[in-house]
C-alpha positions in Angstrom: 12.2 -6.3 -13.0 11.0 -2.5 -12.4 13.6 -1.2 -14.4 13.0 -4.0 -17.0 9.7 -3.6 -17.9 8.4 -0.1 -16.9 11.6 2.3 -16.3 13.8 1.4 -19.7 11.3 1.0 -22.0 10.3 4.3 -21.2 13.0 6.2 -21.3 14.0 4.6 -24.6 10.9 5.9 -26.1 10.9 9.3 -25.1 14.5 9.4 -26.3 13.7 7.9 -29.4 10.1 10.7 -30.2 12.8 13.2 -28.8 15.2 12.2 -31.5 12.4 12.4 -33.8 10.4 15.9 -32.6 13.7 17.5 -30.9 11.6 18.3 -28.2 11.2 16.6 -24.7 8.3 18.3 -23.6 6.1 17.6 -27.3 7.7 14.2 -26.3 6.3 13.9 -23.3 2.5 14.8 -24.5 2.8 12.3 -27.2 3.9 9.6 -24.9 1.3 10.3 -22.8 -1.4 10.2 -25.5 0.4 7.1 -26.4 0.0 5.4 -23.3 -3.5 6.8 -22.6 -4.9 4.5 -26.5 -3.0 1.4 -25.2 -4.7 2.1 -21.5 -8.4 3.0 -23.5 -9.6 -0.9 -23.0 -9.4 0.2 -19.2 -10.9 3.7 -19.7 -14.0 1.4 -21.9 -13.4 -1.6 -18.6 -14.1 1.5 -16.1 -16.9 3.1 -17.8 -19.3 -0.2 -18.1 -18.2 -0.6 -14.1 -19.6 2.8 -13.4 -22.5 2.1 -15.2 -23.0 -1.6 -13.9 -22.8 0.1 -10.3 -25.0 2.8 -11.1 -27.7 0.2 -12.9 -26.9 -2.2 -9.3 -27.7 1.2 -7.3 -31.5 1.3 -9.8 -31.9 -2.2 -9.4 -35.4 -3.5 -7.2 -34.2 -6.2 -6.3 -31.0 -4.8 -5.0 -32.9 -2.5 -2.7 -35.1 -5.3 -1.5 -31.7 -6.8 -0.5 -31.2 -3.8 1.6 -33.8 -3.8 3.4 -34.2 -7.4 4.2 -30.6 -7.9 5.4 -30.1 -3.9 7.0 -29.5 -5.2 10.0 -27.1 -8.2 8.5 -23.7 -6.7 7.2 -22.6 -10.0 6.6 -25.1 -11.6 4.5 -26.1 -8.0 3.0 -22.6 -8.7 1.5 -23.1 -12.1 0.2 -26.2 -10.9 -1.3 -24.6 -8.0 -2.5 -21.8 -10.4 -4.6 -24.5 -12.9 -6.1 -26.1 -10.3 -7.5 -22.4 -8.8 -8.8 -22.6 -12.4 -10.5 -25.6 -11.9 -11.7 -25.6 -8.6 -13.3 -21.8 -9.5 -14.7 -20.2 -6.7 -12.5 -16.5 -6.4 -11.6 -16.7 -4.2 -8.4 -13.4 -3.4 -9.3 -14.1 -2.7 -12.9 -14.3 1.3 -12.1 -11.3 1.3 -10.0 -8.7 -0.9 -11.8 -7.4 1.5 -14.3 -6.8 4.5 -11.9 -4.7 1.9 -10.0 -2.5 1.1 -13.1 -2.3 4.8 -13.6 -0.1 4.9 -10.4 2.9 2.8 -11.3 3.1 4.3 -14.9 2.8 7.9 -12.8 6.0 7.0 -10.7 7.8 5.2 -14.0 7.8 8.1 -16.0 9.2 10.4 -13.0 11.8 8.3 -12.3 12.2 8.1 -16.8 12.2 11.5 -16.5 14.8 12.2 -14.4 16.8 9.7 -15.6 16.6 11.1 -19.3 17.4 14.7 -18.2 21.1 13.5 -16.8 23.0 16.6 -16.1 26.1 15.5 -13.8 28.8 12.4 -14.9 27.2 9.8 -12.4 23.8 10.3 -14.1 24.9 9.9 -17.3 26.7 6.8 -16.4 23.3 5.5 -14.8 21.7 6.6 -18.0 23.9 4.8 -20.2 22.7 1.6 -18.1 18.9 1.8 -19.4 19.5 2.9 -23.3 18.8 -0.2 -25.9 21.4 -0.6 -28.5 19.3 1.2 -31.8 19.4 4.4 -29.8 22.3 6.5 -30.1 22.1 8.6 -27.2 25.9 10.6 -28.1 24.0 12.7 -30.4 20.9 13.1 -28.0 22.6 14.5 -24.5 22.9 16.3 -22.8 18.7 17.1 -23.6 17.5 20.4 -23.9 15.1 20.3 -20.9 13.3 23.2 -21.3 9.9 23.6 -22.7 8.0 26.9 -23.1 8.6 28.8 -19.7 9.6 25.2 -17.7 12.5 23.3 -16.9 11.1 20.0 -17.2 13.3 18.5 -14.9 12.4 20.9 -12.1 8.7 21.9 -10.7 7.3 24.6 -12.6 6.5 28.2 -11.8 6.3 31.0 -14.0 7.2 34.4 -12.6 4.2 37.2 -12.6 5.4 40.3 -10.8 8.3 38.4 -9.3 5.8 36.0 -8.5 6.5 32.0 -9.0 2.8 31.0 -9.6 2.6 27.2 -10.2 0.4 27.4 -13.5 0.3 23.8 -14.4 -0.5 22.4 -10.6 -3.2 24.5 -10.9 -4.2 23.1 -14.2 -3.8 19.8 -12.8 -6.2 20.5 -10.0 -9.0 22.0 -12.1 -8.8 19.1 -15.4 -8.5 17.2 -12.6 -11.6 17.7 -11.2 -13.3 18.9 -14.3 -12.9 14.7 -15.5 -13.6 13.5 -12.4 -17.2 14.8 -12.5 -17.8 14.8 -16.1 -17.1 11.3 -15.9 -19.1 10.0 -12.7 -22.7 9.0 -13.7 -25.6 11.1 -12.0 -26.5 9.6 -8.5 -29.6 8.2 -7.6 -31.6 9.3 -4.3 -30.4 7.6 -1.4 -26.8 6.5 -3.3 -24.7 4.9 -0.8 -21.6 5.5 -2.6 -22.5 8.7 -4.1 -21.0 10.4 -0.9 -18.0 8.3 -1.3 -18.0 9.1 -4.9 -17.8 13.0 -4.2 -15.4 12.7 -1.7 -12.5 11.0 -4.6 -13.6 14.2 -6.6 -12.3 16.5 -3.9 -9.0 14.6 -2.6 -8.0 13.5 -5.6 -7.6 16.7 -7.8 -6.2 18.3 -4.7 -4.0 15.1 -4.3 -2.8 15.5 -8.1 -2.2 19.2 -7.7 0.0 18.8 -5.2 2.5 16.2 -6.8 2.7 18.7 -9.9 3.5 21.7 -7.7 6.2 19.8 -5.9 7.9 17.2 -9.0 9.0 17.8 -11.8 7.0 19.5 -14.3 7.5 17.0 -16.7 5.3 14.7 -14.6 2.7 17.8 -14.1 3.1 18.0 -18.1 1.9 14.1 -18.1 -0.8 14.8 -15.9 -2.3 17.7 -18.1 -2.3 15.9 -20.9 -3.6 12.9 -19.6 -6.7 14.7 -18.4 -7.4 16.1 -22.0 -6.7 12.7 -23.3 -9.2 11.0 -20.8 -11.9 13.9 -21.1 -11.8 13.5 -25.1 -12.0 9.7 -24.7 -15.4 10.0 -22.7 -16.8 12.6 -25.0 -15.7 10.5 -28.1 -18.0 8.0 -27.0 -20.6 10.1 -25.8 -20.5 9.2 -22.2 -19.7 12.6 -20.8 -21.8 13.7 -18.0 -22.2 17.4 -18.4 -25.1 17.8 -15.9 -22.4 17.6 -12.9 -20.5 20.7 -14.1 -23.6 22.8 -15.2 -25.8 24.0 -12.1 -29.6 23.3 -12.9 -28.7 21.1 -16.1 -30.6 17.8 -15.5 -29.1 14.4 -16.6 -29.2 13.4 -20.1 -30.6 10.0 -21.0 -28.0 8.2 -22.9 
C-alpha cells in the first residue's frame, strides 16, 4: 500500500520531469513546487486555524472561561471545545498539514534513493516501481549530480579542505525564517505563544539536522519547499514581518 500510493507514483514522476529537464536536481525543485500547489488547500486550512486560534486567544468570552473554570482543567476543556464549535475552529486546522508533510518527507527519500540505483540489486528493485509509459533503459543509470552535490549522498562543499554543509544550513535558517513569518503576533498573556516559540526553535534545528545527515536531494526538497511556502504566505498577504524585524510593530491585516 506504501509503495502503491506514495513511493511509485513518485519515483515515476521524477523520472518522467527528468526525462523531460535531464536534470534530477531541477527535477526535484519542480516536484516539490508541484507538490507544495496540490498541498496549498492545507497551507490556506492552516492559516484560517492560526488565525481562528489567535481570534480564540482575543476572544472575552474565552478569557472569562479562564478565569471561571482556572481551577477546573476538566471543564475548562469542555468549555474550551464548545466554544471551538462555536467559533468554527479545527484545533487541528494549524497542525494537519505539517503532519502530511512527514510521510511525503520520508516518500521522496526512499524515491530518491530508489531512482539513483547504482549497483544490479537496485536496479532490479527499481525496475519493480516503474509504470509501463516510462522507459527507464534510456534514463539509467541517472546523472546524480547537481551543482557541487551528489544528490544521492549528504551534501558538503569543500572550502579550504573544509566539508561545510551549505544546504543544512539553509535548511535551518528558511526554516526558521517561515516559521516566524508565518506565526501570527501573540497577545499578552498567550498560553500557547511559549509553546509556539518553542516549534520555531526545535523544528529548524530538527530540519537541519536530517539535511546534514540524508541525502541532499531530500535537503534540496526541503529548501525549496520553504521558498515555496514563504511565497505562498506572501502571495496572500499573510506574512508576518513584525517577528523577524526588531521594533517593527504588527501590521493590521
Amino acid at each position: 500500500m506504501w509503495n502503491t500510493l506514495i513511493i511509485n507514483p513518485m519515483i515515476n514522476i521524477l523520472l518522467w520531469i527528468y526525462s523531460v529537464l535531464g536534470s534530477f536536481g531541477i527535477a526535484i525543485i519542480l516536484f516539490t513546487i508541484i507538490v507544495r500547489l496540490i498541498t496549498h488547500p492545507l497551507t490556506v486550512q492552516q492559516l484560517k486555524g492560526a488565525q481562528g486560534m489567535q481570534e480564540l486567544q482575543k476572544s472575552k468570552k474565552w478569557q472569562e472561561i479562564q478565569k471561571k473554570y482556572k481551577d477546573n482543567k476538566q471543564k475548562l476543556q469542555e468549555e474550551q471545545m464548545k466554544l471551538y464549535q462555536e467559533m468554527g475552529i479545527n484545533p487541528l486546522g494549524s497542525c494537519l498539514p505539517t503532519l502530511i508533510q512527514f510521510p511525503i518527507i520520508i516518500g521522496l527519500y526512499q524515491a530518491i534513493i530508489r531512482a539513483l540505483a547504482v549497483t544490479p540489486l537496485q536496479m532490479a528493485d527499481l525496475y519493480t516501481h516503474i509504470y509501463p509509459f516510462i522507459d527507464v533503459s534510456k534514463l539509467l543509470p541517472i546523472n546524480n549530480i547537481f551543482l557541487w552535490m551528489d544528490l544521492s549522498q549528504p551534501e558538503r562543499l569543500v572550502i579550504f579542505g573544509l566539508g561545510v554543509p551549505v544546504l543544512a544550513i539553509v535548511v535551518t535558517v528558511t526554516t526558521y525564517f517561515q516559521s516566524k513569518i508565518m506565526t501570527p503576533p501573540s497577545q499578552p498573556g498567550d498560553q500557547s505563544a511559549q509553546m509556539t516559540q518553542m516549534m520555531n526553535l526545535y523544528m529548524p534545528l530538527l530540519m537541519g539536522y536530517l539535511a546534514f545527515s540524508f541525502a541532499s536531494g531530500l535537503a534540496l526538497y526541503f529548501v525549496t519547499s520553504n521558498l515555496v511556502t514563504i511565497a505562498q504566505y506572501a502571495a496572500m498577504g499573510k506574512v508576518n514581518w513584525s517577528n523577524l524585524i526588531p521594533g517593527r510593530k504588527p501590521s493590521v491585516n
